[in-house]
N, C-alpha and C positions, 0 to 999 in steps of 0.2 A: 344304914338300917335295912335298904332292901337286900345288900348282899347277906349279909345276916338270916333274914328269912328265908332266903333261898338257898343256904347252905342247910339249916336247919331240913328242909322239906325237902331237898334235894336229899340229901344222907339219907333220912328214910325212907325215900321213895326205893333207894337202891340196895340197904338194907330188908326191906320189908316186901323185896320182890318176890320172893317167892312163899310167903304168908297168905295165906286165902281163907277168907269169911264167906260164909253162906248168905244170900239173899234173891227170896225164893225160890229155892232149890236148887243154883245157878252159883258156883265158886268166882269169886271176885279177886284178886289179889289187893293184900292190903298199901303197894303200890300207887292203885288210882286215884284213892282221895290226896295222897299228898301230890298226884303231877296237877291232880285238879287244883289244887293252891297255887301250883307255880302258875298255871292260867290267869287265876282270878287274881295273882301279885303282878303279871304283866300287862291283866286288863287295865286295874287300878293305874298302874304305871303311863299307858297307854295316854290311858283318860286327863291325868295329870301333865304328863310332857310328851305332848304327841312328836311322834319322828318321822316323819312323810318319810322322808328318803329313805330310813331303813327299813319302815315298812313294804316302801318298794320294790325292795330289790329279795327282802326277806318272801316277800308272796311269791314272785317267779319262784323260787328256789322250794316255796311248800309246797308246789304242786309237782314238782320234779320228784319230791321226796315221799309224795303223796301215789302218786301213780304206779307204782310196785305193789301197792298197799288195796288198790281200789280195781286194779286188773284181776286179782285172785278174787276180788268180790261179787266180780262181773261174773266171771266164770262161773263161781259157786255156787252162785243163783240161776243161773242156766241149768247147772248140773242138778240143781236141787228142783227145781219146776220139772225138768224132764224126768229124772228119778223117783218123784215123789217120796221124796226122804222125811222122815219123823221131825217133828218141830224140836226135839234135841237135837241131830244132827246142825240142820239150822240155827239155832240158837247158841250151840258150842263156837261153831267156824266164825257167826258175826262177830261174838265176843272176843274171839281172836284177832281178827281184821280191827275191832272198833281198840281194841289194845294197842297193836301197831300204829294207827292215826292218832291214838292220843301220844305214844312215845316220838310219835314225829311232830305234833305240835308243842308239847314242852321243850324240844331241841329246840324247835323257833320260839318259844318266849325267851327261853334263856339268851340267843342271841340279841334278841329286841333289847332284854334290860341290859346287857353286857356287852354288845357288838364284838367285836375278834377277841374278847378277853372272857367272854362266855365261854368257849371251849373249857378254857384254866379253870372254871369254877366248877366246871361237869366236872373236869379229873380229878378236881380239890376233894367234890362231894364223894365220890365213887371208891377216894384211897381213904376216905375217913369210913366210910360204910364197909369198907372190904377189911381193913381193920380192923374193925370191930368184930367182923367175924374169926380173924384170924385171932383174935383178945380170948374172944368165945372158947374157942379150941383149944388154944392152950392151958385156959381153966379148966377144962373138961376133962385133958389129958396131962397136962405134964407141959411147963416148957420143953424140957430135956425129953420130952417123948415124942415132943412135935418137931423138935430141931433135927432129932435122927430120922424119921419119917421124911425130913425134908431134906436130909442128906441123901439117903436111900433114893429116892424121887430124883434126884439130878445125877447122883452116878450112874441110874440104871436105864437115866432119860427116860423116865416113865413103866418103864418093865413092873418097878414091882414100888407098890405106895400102903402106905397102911390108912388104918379107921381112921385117923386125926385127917391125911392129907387128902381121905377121899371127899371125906364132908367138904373141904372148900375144890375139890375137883368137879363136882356134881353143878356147883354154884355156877350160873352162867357170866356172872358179872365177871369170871378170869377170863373168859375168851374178849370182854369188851377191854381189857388193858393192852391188847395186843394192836390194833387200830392206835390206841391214845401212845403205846410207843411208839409205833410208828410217825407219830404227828413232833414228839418231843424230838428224835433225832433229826427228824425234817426241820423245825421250825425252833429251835431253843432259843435260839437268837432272841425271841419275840417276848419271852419272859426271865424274870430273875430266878435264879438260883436253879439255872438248869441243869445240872446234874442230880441236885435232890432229889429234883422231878424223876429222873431218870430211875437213878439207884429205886426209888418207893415205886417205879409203876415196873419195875423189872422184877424185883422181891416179889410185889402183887401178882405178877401175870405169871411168874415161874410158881410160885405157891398150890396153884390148882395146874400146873403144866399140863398140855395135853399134849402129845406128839406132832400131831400134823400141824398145832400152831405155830411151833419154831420156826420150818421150812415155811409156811405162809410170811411171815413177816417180814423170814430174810430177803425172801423171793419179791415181796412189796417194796423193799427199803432198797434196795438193787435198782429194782424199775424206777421206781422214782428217782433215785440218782440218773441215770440216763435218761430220761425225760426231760430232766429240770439242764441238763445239760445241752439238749438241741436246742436248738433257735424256737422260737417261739409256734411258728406255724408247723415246721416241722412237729414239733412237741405232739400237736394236736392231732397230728396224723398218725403220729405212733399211738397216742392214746385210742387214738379209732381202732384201728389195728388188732392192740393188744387188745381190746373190747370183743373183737369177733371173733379171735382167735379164740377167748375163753367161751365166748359162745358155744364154740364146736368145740371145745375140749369138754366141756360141762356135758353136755349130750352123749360125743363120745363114751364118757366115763359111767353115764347111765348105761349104756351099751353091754359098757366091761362089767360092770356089776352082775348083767343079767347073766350074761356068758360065762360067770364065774371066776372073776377077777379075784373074791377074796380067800375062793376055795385055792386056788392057786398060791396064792400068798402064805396061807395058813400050812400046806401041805407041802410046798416045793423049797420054801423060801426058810420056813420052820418059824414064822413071826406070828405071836398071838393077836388077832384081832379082834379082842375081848367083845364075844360074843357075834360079830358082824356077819360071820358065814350062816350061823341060824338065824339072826334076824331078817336077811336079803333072801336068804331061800324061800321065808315064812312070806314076805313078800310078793314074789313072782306071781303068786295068782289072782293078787287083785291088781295087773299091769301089763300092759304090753307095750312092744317098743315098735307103735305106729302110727300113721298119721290120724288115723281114724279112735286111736283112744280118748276117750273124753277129761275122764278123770272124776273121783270121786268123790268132790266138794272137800272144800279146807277145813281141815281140822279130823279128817278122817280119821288120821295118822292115832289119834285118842282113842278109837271104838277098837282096837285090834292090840292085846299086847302080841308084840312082835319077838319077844324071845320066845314062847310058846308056839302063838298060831294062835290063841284063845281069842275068841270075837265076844263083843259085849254089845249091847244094847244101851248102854248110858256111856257118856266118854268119860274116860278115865283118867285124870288127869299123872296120876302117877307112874304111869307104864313107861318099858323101857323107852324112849327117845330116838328119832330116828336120827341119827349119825350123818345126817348128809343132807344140806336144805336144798340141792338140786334136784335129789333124787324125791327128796319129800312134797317139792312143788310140781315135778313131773306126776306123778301119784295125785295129788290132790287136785290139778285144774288140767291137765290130761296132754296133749301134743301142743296143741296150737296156743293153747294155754302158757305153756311154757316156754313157747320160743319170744313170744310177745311180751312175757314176763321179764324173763332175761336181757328184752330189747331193752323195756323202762327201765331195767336195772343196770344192766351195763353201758347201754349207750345214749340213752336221753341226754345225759346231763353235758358228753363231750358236744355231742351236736347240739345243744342250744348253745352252750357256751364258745359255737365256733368262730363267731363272730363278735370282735371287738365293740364296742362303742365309745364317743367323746362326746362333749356337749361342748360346741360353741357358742357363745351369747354376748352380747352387751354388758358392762360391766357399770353396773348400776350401787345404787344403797342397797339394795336386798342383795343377799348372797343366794345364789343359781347354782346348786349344787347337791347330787345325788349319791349318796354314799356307796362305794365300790364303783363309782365310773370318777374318770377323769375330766377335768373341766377348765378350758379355754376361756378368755374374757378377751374381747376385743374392743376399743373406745368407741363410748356412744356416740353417732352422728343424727342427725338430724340436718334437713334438707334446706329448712329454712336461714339456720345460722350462718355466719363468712366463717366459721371454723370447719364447714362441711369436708369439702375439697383439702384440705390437711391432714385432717382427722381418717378420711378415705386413705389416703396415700401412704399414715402409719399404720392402718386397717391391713394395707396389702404388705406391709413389711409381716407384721404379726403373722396373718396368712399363710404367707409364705413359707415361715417359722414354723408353722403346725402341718404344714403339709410335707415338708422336707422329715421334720422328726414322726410324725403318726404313719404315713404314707395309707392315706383311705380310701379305701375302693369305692364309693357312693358316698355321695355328698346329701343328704334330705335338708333342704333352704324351711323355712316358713317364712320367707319374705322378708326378716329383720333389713333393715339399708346396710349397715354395719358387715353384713357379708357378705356383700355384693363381690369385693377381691375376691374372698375366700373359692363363692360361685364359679369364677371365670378361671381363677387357676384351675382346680380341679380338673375342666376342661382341657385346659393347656396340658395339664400332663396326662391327658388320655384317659381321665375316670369319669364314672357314672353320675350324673346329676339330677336329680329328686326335686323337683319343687309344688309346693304347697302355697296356694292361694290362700290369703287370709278368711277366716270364717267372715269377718265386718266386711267384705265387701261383695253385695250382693250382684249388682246388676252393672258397674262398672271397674275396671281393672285397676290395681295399685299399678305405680309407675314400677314399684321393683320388679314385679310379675312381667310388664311389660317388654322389660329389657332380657330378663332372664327366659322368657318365651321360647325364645332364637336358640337356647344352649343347651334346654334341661331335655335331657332323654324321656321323662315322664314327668309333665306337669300335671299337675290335682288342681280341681277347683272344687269348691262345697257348696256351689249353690247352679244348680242349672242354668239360670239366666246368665251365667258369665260362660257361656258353651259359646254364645255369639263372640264376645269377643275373643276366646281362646278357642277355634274350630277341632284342634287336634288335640284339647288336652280330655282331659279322664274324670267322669263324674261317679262317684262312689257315693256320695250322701256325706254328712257332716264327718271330719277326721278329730278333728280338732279343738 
């Protein structure tokens, strides 16, 4: 029943993006009330069968996905307090920015009710909504007028497209099938009937073709092959890599724009760049390419059609669209803006994720396990029992076992007995050991603390009064 609902609300939310109702004088897309149900279907969900661990690992990841979103917000309110910009100005770029955080919080509802099978149901929704538009079209014009139009369109790789195949060119949801291909050729493995998948999200994303998407995707589905082919830490250093690389090529390209990259192309090369040499020209003079440009709050890009030069005083939401989101977030949150932009966007997420983690624990009746991290179990010992000194000694066989296969660079203990092996190899083979005094012990030491004193490169305690019996360990206030 809830995929149900969420197919339903999902379809037209992706359908009805770009429908907009007036309220108080402020264009809304008819969009938001349906992500707002996928909300309130994942709150309910929530409420009902709470998922601590996916909500755990799903939070890290909302504010990674959050921060691209809330950096342009930062800026734009600077730029808007220091400019003293009109309360439209202001209230166009919020309702932009508060747009983005809600399309990044229904990507996390749908992962909460669906976990890795959420994706499959965005794309489900996305090729039924896109569908339907292309249903649309062909009633309007002709099967036969849409299928030559969409002949035309792929022999001429985009040169030349008629009325039928520009209405779904304009449509943004084509550029978003370009990513979800890329995900099918990566990962089919993971679902049934992947090639359908395939064939329906290629017909979708060729249907509104855009040029520069092609070469994007090949260029992506390349890198990813070579990525996923080096070792693992390797992997993450190319991805650093290729991250900073696009950094300065992003910039760079703002550069060429200025310097007349597309005049050059249009006149030397003889290739139409529908429209882009007037709109860049129209450009140049609310920009410059320096450290000291500020930028002109988000959502600027509205008050200015750019095939003209014509300035407005209300934003407009119709206006030609500016062609290029680097150049458009250079313009709107200004130099420093945008290289901090680009950081959250290109590189936040390799660098959090540069580090592995495992859980090891006792292996109890609860199950001790956090979704997307891996989880060790070692036999419960306890000190009192004659199974102690046994149970230890298959403790360190395990051990062993997880350190040979994870190979981990810092060890964080909390004192369980059960890892005391775990602890002392570590050592042995020359890594870093963490330990953590229990919060329950205020004024005298656990025996495991005791032992493991001697070994850990940084021990914690959480209660000041245990500073006497640990002189050299590290008081922070409660961890734990």
């Amino acid at each position: 029943m809830v995929a149900v609902i969420y197919m339903i609300l999902a379809t037209a939310m992706f359908f009805w993006q770009d429908t907009y109702f007036l309220v108080g004088g402020i264009e809304l897309s008819l969009k938001n009330p349906c992500a707002l149900g996928i909300l309130f279907l994942a709150l309910l969900n929530f409420i009902v069968t709470a998922r601590p661990g996916r909500t755990i690992v799903l939070a890290r990841h909302t504010m990674v996905q959050m921060l691209p979103c809330l950096l342009p917000l930062f800026f734009s309110s600077v730029i808007w307090v220091v400019s003293v910009v009109e309360g439209a100005a202001i209230t166009n770029g919020v309702s932009m920015i508060v747009s983005q955080l809600l399309a990044v919080c229904v990507a996390v509802a749908t992962l909460y009710l669906f976990g890795g099978r959420g994706a499959w149901y965005c794309l489900g929704a996305m090729c039924l909504a896109n569908s339907l538009l292309v249903i649309g079209v062909m009633v309007q014009g002709g099967i036969l007028a849409f299928l030559q139009e969409f002949y035309t369109l792929l022999i001429t790789f985009s040169a030349e497209n008629g009325p039928l195949v520009q209405q779904l060119e304009i449509n943004d949801l084509t550029f978003a099938f370009g990513p979800f291909l890329l995900y099918v050729l990566l990962n089919g493995k993971e679902v049934r009937h992947p090639l359908l998948w395939l064939l329906v999200s290629s017909f979708l994303f060729l249907a509104g073709l855009k040029r520069i998407a092609i070469p994007a995707v090949g260029l992506g589905f390349i890198t990813a092959v070579i990525v996923r082919l080096l070792p693992e830490k390797a992997s993450r250093q190319t991805a650093l890599c290729i991250g900073v690389g696009m950094m300065a090529a992003s910039f760079l390209y703002i550069v060429a724009i200025r310097g007349g990259l597309f005049h050059y192309i249009e006149e030397h090369l003889g290739i139409n760049t529908m429209g882009r040499v007037a709109m860049f020209t129209n450009m140049e003079r609310y920009y410059d390419i320096s450290i000291t440009y500020m930028g002109r709050g988000t959502g600027f890009e509205r008050f200015v059609d750019w095939a003209s030069g014509v300035e407005y005083k209300i934003p407009q939401r119709t206006l030609m669209p500016i062609h290029n989101d680097f150049l458009r977030m250079y313009l709107n949150i200004g130099f420093v803006g945008y290289w901090l932009w680009l950081w959250s966007y290109l590189m936040l997420r390799p660098l959090m994720e540069r580090y592995d983690s495992i859980v090891v624990t006792e292996k109890t009746a609860f199950k001790t396990a956090i979704e997307g991290i891996k989880c060790y179990y070692l036999m419960q010992v306890n000190r009192l029992e004659i199974t102690c000194l046994p149970r230890l000694i298959v403790n360190s066989f395990l051990s062993l076992k997880i350190c040979l296969l994870e190979r981990p660079d810092v060890v964080i203990s909390t004192g369980v007995l059960a890892t005391i092996p775990l602890c002392i190899l570590c050592k042995v083979f020359g890594k870093r050991l963490i330990y953590i005094e229990s919060f329950a012990k205020v004024t005298s030491p656990t025996r495991t603390g005791n032992l493991l004193y001697r070994f850990a490169d940084r021990f914690y305690v959480q209660w000041p009064e245990l500073l006497e019996g640990y002189p050299d360990a590290v008081y922070r206030g409660g961890i734990y």
